[in-house]
C-alpha positions as CSV (number, residue, x, y, z in Angstrom):
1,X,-4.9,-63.8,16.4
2,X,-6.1,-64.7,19.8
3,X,-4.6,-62.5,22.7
4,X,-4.3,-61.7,26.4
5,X,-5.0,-58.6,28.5
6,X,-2.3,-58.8,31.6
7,X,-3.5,-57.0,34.3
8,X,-1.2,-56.0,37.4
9,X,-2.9,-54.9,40.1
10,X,-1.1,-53.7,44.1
11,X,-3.9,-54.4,47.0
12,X,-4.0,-52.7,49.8
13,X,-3.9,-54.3,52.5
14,X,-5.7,-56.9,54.3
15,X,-7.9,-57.0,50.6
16,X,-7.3,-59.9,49.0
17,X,-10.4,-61.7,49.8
18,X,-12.2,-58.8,49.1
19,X,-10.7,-58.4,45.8
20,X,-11.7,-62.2,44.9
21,X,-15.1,-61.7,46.0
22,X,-15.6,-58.7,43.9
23,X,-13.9,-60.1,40.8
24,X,-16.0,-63.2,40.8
25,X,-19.2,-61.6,41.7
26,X,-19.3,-57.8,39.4
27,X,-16.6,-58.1,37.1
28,X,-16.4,-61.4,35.8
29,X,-20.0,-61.3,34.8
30,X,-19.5,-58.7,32.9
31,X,-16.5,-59.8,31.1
32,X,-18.1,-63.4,30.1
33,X,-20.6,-61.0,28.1
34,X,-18.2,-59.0,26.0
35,X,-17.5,-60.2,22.6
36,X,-14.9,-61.8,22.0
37,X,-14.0,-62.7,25.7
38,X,-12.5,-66.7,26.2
39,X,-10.8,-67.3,29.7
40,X,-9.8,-65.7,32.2
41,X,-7.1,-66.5,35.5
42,X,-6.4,-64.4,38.6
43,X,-3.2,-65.0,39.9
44,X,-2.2,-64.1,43.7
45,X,0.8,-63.3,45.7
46,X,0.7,-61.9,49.3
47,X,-0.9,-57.9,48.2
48,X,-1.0,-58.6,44.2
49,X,-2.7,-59.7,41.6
50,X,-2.4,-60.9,38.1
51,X,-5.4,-61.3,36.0
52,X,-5.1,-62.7,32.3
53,X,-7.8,-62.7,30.3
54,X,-8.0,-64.5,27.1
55,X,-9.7,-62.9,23.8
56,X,-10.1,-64.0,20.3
57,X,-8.8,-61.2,18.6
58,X,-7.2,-57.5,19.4
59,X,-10.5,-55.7,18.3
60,X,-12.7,-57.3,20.6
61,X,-10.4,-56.8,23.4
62,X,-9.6,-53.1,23.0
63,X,-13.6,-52.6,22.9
64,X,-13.8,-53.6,26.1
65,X,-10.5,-51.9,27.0
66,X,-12.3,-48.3,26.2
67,X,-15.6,-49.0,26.9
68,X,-16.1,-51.0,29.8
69,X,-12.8,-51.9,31.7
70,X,-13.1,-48.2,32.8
71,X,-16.5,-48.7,34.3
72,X,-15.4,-52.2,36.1
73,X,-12.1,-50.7,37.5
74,X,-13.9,-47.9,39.4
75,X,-15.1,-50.8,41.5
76,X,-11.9,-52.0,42.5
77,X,-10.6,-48.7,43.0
78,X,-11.3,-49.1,47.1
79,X,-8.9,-52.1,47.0
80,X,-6.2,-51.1,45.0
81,X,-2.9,-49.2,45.1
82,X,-2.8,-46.9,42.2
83,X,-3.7,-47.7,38.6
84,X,-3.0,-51.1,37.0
85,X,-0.3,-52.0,34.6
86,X,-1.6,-53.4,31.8
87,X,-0.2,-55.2,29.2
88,X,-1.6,-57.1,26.0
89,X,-0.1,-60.1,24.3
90,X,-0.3,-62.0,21.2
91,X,-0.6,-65.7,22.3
92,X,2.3,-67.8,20.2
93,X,1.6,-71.0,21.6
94,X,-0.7,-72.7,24.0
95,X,-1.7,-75.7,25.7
96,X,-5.3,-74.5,26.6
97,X,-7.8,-75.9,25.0
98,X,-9.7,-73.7,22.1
């Protein structure tokens, strides 16, 4: 079953821009090469972030979760509050395309 990775993140100040940059530019390359990996969205609001990744099953996704999401957040750790919530989802229905 296809699921999502929901990641919460708190900015510090003044950061959003940088986090952008970063995301787009060192992580997401790295996630579009993981098996598994779909979609991704980063959502803002003022100093946070929501990103929601899309995967096509669990396995794939807690793969990356232990062996590269580690790796990837000690690059954001500069422009971030404290550790992300994370959260992981089943997805029950969708309108995005397969």
């Amino acid at each position: 079953m296809e699921i999502t990775r929901n990641e919460h993140f708190q900015l510090k100040d003044g950061k959003q821009k940088e986090f952008v940059h970063l995301f787009d530019s060192q992580i997401l390359p790295v996630m579009r090469q993981q098996a598994g990996f779909k979609n991704e969205v980063t959502l803002m609001d003022s100093n946070r972030a929501l990103v929601i990744s899309f995967w096509d099953e669990r396995r794939n996704a807690d793969t990356y979760q232990a062996s590269v999401y580690p790796k990837l957040l000690e690059k954001l750790n500069p422009i971030i509050q404290g550790p992300p919530k994370v959260e992981t989802y089943e997805i029950a229905a969708t309108t995005l395309a397969a």
